[in-house]
C-alpha atoms as a printed R data frame, in Angstrom:
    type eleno elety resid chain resno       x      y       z
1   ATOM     1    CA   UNK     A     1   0.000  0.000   0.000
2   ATOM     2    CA   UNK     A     2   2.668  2.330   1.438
3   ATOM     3    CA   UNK     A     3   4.673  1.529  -2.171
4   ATOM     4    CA   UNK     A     4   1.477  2.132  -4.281
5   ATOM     5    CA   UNK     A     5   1.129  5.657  -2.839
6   ATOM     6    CA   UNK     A     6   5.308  5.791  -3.566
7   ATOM     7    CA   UNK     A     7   4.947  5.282  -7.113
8   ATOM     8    CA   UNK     A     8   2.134  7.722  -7.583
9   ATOM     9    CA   UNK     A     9   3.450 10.457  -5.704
10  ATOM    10    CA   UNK     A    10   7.015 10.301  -8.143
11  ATOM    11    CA   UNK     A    11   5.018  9.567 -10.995
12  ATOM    12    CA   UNK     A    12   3.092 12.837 -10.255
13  ATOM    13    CA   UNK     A    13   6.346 15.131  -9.321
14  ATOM    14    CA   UNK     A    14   6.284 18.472 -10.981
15  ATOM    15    CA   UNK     A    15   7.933 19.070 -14.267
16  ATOM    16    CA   UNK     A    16  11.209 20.210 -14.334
17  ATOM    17    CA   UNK     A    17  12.664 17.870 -11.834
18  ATOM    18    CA   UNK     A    18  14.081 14.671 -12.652
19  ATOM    19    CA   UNK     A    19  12.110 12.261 -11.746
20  ATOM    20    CA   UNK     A    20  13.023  9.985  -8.544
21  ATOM    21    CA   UNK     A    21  11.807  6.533  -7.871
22  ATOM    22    CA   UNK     A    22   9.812  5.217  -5.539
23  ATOM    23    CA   UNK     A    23  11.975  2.958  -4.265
24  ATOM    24    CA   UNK     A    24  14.561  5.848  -3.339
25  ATOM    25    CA   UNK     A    25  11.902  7.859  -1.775
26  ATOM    26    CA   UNK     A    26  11.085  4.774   0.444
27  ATOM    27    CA   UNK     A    27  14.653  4.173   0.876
28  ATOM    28    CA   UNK     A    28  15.499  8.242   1.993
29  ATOM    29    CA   UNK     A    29  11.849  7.939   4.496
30  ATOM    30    CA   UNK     A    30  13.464  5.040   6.137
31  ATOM    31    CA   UNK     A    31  16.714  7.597   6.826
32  ATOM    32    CA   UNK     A    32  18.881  6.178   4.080
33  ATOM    33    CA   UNK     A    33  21.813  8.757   3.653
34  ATOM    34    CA   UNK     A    34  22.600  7.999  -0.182
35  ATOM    35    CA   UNK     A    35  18.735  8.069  -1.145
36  ATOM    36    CA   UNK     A    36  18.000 11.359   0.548
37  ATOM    37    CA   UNK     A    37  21.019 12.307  -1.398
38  ATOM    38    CA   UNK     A    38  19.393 11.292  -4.392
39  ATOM    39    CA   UNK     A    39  16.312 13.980  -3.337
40  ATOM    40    CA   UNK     A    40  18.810 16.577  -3.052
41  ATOM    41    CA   UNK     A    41  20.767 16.648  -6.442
42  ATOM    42    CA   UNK     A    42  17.255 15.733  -8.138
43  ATOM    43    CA   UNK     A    43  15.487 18.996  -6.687
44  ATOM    44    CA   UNK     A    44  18.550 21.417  -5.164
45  ATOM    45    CA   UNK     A    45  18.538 23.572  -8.277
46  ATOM    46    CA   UNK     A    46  14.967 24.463  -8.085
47  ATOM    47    CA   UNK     A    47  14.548 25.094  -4.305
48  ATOM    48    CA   UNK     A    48  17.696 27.342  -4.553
49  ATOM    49    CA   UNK     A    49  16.030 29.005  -7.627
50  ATOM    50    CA   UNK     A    50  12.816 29.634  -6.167
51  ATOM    51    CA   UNK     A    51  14.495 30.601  -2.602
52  ATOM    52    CA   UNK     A    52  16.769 32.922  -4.321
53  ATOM    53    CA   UNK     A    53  14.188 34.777  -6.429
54  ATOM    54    CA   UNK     A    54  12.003 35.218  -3.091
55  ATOM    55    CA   UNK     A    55  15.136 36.537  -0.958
56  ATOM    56    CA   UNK     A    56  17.112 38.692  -3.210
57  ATOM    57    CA   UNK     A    57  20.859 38.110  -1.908
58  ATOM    58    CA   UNK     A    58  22.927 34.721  -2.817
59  ATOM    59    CA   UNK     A    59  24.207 34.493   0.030
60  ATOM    60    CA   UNK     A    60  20.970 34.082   1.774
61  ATOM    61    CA   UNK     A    61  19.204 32.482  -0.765
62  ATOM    62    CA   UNK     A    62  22.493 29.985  -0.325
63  ATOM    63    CA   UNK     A    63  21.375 29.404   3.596
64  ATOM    64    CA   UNK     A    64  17.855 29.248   3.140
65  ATOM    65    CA   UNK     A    65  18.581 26.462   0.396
66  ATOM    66    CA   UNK     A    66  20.543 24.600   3.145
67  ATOM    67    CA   UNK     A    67  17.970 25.065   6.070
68  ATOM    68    CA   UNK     A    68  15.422 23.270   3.425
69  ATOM    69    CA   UNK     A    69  17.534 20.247   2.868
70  ATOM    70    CA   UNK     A    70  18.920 20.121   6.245
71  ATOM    71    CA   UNK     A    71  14.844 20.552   7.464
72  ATOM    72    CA   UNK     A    72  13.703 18.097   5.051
73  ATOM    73    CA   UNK     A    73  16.197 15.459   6.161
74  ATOM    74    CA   UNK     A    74  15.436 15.879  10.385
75  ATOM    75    CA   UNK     A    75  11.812 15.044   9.411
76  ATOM    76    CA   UNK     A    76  11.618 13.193   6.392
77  ATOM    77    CA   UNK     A    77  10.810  9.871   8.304
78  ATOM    78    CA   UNK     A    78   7.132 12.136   9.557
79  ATOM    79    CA   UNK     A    79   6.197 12.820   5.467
80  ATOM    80    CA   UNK     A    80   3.648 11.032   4.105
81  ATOM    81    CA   UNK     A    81   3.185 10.282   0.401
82  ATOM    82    CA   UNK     A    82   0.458 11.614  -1.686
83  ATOM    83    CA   UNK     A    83  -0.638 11.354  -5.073
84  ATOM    84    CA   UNK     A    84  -1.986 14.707  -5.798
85  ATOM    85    CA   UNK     A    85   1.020 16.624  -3.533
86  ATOM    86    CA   UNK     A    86   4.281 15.882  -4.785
87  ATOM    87    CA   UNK     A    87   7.619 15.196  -3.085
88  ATOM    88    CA   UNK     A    88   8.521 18.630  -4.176
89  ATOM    89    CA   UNK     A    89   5.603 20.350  -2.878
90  ATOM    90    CA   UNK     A    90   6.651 19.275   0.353
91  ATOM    91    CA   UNK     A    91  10.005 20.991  -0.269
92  ATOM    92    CA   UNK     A    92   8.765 24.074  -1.250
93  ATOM    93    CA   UNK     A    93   6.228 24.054   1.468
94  ATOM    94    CA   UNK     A    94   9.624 24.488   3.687
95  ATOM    95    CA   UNK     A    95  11.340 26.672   1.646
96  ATOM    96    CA   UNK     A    96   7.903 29.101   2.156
97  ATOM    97    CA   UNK     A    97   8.020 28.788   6.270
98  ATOM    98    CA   UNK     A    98  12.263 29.719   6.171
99  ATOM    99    CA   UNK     A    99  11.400 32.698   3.799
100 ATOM   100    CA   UNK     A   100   8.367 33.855   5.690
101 ATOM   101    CA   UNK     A   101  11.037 33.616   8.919
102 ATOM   102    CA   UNK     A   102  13.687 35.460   7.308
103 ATOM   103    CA   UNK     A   103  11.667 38.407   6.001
104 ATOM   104    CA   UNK     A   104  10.063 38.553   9.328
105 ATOM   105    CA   UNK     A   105  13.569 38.844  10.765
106 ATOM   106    CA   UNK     A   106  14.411 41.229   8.273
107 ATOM   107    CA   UNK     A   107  11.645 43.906   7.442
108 ATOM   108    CA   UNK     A   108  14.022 46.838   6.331
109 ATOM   109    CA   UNK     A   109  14.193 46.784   2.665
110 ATOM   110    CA   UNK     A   110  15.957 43.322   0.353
111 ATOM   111    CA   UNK     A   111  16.925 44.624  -3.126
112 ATOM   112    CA   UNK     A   112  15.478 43.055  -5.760
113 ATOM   113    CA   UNK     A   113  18.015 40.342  -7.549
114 ATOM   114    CA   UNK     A   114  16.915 40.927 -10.936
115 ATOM   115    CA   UNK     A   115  17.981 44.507 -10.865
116 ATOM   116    CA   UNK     A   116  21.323 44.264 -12.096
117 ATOM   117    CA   UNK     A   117  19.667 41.764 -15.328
118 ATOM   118    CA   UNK     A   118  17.425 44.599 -16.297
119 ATOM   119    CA   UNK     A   119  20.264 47.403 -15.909
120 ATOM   120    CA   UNK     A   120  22.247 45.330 -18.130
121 ATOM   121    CA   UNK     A   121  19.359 44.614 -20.667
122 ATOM   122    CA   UNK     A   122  19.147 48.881 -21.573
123 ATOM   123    CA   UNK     A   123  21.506 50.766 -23.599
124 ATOM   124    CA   UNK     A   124  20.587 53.899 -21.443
125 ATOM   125    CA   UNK     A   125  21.703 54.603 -18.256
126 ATOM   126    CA   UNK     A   126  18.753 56.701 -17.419
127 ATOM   127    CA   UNK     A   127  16.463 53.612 -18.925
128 ATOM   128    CA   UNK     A   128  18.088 51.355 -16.775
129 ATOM   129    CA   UNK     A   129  17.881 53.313 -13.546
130 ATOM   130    CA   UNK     A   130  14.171 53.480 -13.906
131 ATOM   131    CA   UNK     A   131  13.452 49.950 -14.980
132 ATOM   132    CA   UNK     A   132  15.841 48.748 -11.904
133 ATOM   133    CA   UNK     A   133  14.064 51.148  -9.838
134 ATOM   134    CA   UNK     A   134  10.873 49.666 -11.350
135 ATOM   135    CA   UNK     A   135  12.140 46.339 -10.649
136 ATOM   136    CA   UNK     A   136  13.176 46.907  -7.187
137 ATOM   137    CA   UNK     A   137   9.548 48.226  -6.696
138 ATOM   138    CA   UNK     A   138   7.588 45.494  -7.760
139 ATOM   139    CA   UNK     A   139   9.860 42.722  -5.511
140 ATOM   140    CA   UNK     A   140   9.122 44.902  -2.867
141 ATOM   141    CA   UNK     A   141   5.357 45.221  -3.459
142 ATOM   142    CA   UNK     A   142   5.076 40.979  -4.048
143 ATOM   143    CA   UNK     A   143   7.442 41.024  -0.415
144 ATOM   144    CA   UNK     A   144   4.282 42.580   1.397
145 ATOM   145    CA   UNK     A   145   1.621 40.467   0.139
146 ATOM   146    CA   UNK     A   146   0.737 37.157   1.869
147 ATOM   147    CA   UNK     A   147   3.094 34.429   2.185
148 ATOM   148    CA   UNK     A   148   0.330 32.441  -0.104
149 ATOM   149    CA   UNK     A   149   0.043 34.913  -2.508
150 ATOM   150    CA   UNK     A   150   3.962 35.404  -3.114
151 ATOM   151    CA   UNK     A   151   4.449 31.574  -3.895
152 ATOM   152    CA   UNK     A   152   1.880 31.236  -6.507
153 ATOM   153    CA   UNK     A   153   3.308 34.349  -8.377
154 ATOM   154    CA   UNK     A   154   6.785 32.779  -8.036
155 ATOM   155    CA   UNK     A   155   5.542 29.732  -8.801
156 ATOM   156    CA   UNK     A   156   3.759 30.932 -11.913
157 ATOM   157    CA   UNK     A   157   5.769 33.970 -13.696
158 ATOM   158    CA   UNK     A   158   8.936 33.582 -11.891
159 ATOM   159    CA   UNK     A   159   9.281 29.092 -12.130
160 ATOM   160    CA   UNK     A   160   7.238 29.678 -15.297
161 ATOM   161    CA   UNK     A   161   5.180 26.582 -13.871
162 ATOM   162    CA   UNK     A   162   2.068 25.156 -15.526
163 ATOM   163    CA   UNK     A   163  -1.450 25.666 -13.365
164 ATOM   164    CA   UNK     A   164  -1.986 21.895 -13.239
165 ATOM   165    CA   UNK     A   165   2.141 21.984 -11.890
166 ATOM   166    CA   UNK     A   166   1.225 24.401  -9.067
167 ATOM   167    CA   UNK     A   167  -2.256 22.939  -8.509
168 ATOM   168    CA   UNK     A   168  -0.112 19.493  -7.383
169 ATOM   169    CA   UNK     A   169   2.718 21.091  -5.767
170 ATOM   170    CA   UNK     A   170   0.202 23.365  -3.734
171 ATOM   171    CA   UNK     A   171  -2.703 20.260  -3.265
172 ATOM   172    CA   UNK     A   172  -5.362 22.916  -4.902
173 ATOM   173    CA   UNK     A   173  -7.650 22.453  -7.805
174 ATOM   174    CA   UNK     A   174  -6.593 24.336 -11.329
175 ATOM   175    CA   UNK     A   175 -10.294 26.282 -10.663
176 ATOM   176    CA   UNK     A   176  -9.082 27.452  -7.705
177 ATOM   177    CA   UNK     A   177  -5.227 28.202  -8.105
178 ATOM   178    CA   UNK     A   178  -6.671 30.254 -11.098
179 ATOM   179    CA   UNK     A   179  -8.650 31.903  -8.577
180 ATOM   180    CA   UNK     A   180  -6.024 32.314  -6.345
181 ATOM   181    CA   UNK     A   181  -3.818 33.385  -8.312
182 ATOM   182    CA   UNK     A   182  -5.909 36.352  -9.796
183 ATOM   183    CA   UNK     A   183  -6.522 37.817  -6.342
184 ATOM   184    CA   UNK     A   184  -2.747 37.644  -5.711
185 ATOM   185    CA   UNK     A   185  -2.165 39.843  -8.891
186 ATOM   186    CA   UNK     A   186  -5.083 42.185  -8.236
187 ATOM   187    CA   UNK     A   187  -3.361 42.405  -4.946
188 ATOM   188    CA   UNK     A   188   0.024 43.338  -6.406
189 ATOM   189    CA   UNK     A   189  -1.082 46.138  -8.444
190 ATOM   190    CA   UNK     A   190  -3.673 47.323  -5.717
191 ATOM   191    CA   UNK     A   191  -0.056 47.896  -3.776
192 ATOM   192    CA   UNK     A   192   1.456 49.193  -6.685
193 ATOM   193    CA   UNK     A   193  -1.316 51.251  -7.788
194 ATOM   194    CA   UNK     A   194  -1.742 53.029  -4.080
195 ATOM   195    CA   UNK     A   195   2.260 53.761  -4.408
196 ATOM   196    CA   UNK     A   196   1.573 55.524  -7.675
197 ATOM   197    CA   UNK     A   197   3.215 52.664  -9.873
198 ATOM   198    CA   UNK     A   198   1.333 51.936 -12.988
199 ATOM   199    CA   UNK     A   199   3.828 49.294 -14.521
């Protein structure tokens, strides 16, 4: 039974992480060193991607990234398989409480990461002062929505992630992410709006 929820919860990971077997997920629940290691190179990249987006600075990003692994890996023998949640969405479901810690922790101002992207995208050094400024702006707007709100916009326009994707790694129906994440958008450029930005 326990192996028949295995092999659909790895059949039903998200796209864009290799795929991991069933039998390595049993092996790394039952505290197996080299299969948790397994989980790690097979979804590192993306957790440090997403974390790194949310946070801003490397460095952070870099211990966040850690504290996920190291997180996952204390409890892993408490998760419980499920088709329609991913081993993933557990992952990111950890990565979301350390970032919701950290910018509680720090509330003065993160710079946005993209920034320097966008400065080097423009010709103009006047264009890309604005569109960094810009930038900076809108990270800092998405920073002061709700925790639930910022991880289906990363999800969605920053992990360029399918709604059926997020739907599984968040355990919510497509209807309802859709839902979701329209209100979480309306919300951003409420903030934006009542800041005078009109991007």
């Amino acid at each position: 039974m326990q192996q028949d929820r295995l092999a659909d919860v790895t059949a039903g990971e998200a796209a864009g992480a290799p795929p991991v077997s069933a039998d390595t997920l049993a092996r790394a629940i039952a505290r197996d060193p080299a299969a948790f290691t397994e989980l790690y190179e097979a979804h590192v990249d993306r957790i440090h991607r997403h974390v790194r987006y949310r946070v801003g600075d490397p460095d952070t990003a870099e211990d966040i990234t850690a504290q996920v692994f190291l997180r996952a890996w204390q409890a892993i023998h408490r998760y419980r398989p499920q088709a329609d949640r991913p081993f993933i969405a557990w992952l990111f479901t950890i990565a979301n409480n350390l970032i919701v810690d950290h910018h509680r922790r720090n509330r003065h101002r993160l710079t946005g990461v993209m920034a320097g992207r966008h400065a080097a995208d423009v010709l103009d050094p006047e264009e890309a002062a604005v569109g960094a400024d810009l930038h900076d702006q809108i990270v800092a707007a998405m920073r002061r929505l709700k925790p639930e709100y910022q991880l289906i916009i990363a999800l969605r326009l920053i992990e360029d992630m399918e709604y059926e994707e997020i739907a599984r790694v968040l355990g919510k129906k497509p209807g309802a992410l859709r839902v979701t994440l329209f209100r979480a958008l309306s919300a951003l450029r409420a903030d934006l709006a009542a800041r005078g930005i009109h991007p």
